[in-house]
C-alpha positions, 0 to 999 in steps of 0.5 A: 624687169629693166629690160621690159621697161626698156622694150615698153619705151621701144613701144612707145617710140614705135607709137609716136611715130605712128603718130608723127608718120614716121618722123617728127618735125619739130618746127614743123605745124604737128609739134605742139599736137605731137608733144600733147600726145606724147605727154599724154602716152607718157601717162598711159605708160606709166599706167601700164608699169604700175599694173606689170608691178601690180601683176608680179607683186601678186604672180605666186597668189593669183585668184581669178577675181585678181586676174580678172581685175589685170586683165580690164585695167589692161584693156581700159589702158590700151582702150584710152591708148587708142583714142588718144593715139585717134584723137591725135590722128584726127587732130592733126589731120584737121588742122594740118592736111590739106587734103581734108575739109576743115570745119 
């Protein structure tokens, strides 16, 4: 289980630098959006982990009414994932490139 816990981090580490381009600066204007972003990714994660735990602990006795709870919780977890990681792209888009108009 360790080692799936160890790829999930490589995940999010992928995730960040999605949403970093790449590198993250750290003096740079995107810090503060990114550690935001990042405590909330943290979170996300550690959803993610519960409902593994949740899906091994009932692996032997799975019903469909069980599975069909894992599977929404999942898509909730990676549908709050993909507006965290938009609202962070549009964030720092707005606040940062001065290629877009801001407000």
């Amino acid at each position: 289980m360790s080692q799936g816990l160890g790829l999930l981090g490589g995940k999010l580490e992928a995730a960040a630098d999605r949403l970093g381009g790449g590198k993250v600066d750290e003096e740079g204007e995107d810090w503060p959006i990114y550690k935001g972003s990042e405590t909330e990714l943290t979170k996300s994660s550690d959803q993610r982990v519960a409902l593994i735990k949740d899906y091994a602990a009932n692996f032997m006795t799975m019903t469909d009414a069980k599975a069909k709870e894992l599977g929404e919780t999942a898509m909730g977890i990676e549908k709050q994932r993909m507006k965290l990681e938009h609202d962070c792209f549009e964030k720092i888009a707005s606040e940062i490139s001065p290629l877009i108009e801001k407000p």
